[in-house]
C-alpha positions in Angstrom: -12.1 10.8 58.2 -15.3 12.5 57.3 -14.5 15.2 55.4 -17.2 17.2 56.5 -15.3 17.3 59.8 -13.2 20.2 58.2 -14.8 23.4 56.9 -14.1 23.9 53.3 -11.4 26.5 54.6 -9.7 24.1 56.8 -9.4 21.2 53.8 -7.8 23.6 51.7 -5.0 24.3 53.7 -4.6 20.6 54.5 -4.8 19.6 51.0 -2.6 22.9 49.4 0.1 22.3 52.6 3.3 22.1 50.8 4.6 19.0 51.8 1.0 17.1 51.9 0.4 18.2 48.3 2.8 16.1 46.9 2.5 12.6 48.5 0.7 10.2 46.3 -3.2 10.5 46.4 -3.1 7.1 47.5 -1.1 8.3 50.8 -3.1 11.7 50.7 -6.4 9.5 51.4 -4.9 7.0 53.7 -3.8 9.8 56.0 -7.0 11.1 55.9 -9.3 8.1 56.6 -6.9 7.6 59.6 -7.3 11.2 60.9 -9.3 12.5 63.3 -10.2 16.5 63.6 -9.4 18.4 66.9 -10.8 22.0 67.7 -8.8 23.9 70.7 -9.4 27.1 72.2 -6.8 29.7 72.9 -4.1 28.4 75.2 -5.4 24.8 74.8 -1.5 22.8 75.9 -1.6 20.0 73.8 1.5 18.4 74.9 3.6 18.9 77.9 7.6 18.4 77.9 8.4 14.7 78.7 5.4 13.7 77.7 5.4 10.3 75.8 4.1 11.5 72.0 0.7 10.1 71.6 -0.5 11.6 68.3 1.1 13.2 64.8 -0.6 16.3 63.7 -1.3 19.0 61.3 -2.6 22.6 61.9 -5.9 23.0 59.6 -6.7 26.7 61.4 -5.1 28.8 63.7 -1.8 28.6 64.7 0.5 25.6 67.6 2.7 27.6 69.6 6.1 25.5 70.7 7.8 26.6 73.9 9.9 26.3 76.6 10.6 27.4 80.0 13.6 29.4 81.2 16.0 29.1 84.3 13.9 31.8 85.6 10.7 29.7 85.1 9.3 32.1 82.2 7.6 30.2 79.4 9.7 31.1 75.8 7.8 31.0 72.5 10.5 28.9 69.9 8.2 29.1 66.8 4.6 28.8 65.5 3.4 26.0 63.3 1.3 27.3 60.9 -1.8 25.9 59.0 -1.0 23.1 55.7 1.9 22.2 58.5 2.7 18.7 60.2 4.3 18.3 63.6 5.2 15.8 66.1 6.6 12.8 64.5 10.1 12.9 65.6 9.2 12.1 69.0 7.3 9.2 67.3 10.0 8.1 65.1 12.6 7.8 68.2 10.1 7.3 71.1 11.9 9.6 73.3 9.3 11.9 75.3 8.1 15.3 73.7 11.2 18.3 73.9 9.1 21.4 74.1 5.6 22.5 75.0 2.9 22.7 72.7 -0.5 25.6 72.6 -3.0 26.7 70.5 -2.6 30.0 69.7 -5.9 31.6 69.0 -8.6 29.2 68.2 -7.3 26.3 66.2 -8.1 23.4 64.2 -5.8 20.4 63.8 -5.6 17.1 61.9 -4.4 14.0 63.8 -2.8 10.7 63.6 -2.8 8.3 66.2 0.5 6.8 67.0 -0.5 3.2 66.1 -2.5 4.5 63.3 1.0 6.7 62.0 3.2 3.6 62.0 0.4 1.7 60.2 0.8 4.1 57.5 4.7 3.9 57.4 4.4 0.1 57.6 1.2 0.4 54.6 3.6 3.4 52.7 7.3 3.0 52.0 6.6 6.5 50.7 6.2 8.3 54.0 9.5 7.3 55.2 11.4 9.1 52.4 8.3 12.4 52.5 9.2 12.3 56.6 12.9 12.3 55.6 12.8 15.0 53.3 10.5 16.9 55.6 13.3 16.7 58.9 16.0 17.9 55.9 13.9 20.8 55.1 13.7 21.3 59.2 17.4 21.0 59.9 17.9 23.5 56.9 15.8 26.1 58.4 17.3 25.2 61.8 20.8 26.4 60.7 19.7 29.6 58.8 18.0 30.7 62.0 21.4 30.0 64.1 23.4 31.4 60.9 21.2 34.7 61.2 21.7 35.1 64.2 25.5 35.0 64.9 25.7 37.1 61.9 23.2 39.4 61.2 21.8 42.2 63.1 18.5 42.3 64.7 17.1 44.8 62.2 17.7 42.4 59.1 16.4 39.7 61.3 13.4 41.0 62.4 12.6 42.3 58.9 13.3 38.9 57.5 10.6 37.4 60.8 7.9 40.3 59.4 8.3 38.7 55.9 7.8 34.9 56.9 4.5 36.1 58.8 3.6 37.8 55.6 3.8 35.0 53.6 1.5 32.6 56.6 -1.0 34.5 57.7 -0.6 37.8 55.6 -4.3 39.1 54.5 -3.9 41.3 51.5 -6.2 45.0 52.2 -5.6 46.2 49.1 -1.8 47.8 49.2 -1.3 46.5 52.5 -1.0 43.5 54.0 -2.5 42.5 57.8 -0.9 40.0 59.1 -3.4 37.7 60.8 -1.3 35.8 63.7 -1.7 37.7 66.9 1.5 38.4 68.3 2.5 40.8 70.8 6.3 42.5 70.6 7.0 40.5 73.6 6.3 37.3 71.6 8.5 38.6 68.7 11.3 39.4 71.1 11.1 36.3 71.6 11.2 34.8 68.2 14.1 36.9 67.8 16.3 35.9 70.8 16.1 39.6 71.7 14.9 42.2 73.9 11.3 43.6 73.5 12.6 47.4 74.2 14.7 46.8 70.9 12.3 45.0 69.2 10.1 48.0 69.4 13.1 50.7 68.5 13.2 48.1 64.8 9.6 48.4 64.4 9.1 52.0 65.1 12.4 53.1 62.6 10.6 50.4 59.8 7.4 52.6 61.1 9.4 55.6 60.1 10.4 54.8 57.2 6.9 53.2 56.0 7.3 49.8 56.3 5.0 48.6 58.5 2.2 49.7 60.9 2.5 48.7 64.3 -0.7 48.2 65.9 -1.6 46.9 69.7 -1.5 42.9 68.7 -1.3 43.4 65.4 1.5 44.3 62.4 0.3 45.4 59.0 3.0 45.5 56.2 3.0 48.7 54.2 5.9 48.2 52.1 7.2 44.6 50.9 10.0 46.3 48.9 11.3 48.2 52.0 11.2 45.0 54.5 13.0 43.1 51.6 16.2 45.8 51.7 16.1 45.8 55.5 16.2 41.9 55.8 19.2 42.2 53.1 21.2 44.7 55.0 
């Protein structure tokens, strides 16, 4: 890959991605000269449910909204893969077809792998296999704590805890505040949530009351880190 492919911007989150950062340089580079840069407009699918997975990728900008459709036919948004992450190599791992549906959400940037190109690498790297291991551990993990939370925990805690994870991804610090930069609407929190959007908003206008966040049309700004911290603890 020609680096100049990625704004300065978009390298950095690649390169300062969590799990990315600690592969080997020699794997770090490989994956690189194999990868090829794709830029997608809002609402972009990338890949359909049942499709047969064609490509592994990583978000450099922007944001990959996974969903689903209900019994009633409504599309569900499951999570959003934020930039510095890697997706999509289960499906290439067990060559079933793709489980969920994949969007750009906003304008977005992503790295990618071709499949041939991604078991090259695992054939090249005995080190990927263990990274990829430890990477679906890390999933699983996270898996459970979601389905912990919420058989246990009320929606407030929850969606306070939700508030703090987009804080940490796309948070933009204005000085005492922070803006959180992923577009979401309380619809697509609900839905995060596994909840209704009428009580998603009755949460975020008593954490408005009690000056934790600001709720504005497509937008949340945290006001009060401390205060979202003792909500997601209650």
């Amino acid at each position: 890959m020609n680096a100049l492919t990625l704004t300065p911007a978009e390298r950095q989150q690649i390169d300062q991605g969590v799990w990315f950062s600690r592969l080997s340089e020699s794997l770090r580079n490989d994956i690189l000269q194999r990868a090829y840069v794709r830029r997608l407009p809002d609402e972009t699918m990338l890949s359909h449910r049942g499709e047969p997975a064609e490509e592994w990728s990583a978000v450099a900008k922007g944001a990959v909204r996974v969903s689903s459709v209900s019994l009633a036919g409504k599309q569900i948004s499951l999570t959003y893969v934020e930039p510095g992450t890697w997706f999509g190599d289960i499906a290439l791992f067990d060559g079933l077809p793709r489980t969920h549906d994949a969007y750009a959400h906003g304008d977005t940037t992503l790295l990618c792998v071709r499949k041939a190109d991604f078991h090259a690498l695992l054939k090249a790297h005995s080190e990927l296999y263990d990274a990829l291991l430890r990477l679906n551990c890390r999933r699983l993990r996270l898996m459970f704590d979601m389905i912990e939370d919420l058989n246990t925990r009320p929606l407030a805690a929850r969606l306070a805890k939700q508030v703090l994870l987009l804080a940490r991804s796309y948070g933009v610090h204005e000085g005492d505040e922070i803006r959180i930069g992923l577009q979401l609407a309380q619809e697509d929190l609900a839905q995060l949530l596994g909840a209704s959007r009428q009580r998603v908003n009755q949460e975020l206008k008593a954490f408005e009351r009690e000056g934790a966040v600001r709720v504005e049309p497509t937008r949340l700004v945290v006001l009060s880190r401390d205060k979202l911290l003792a909500a997601a603890s209650r």
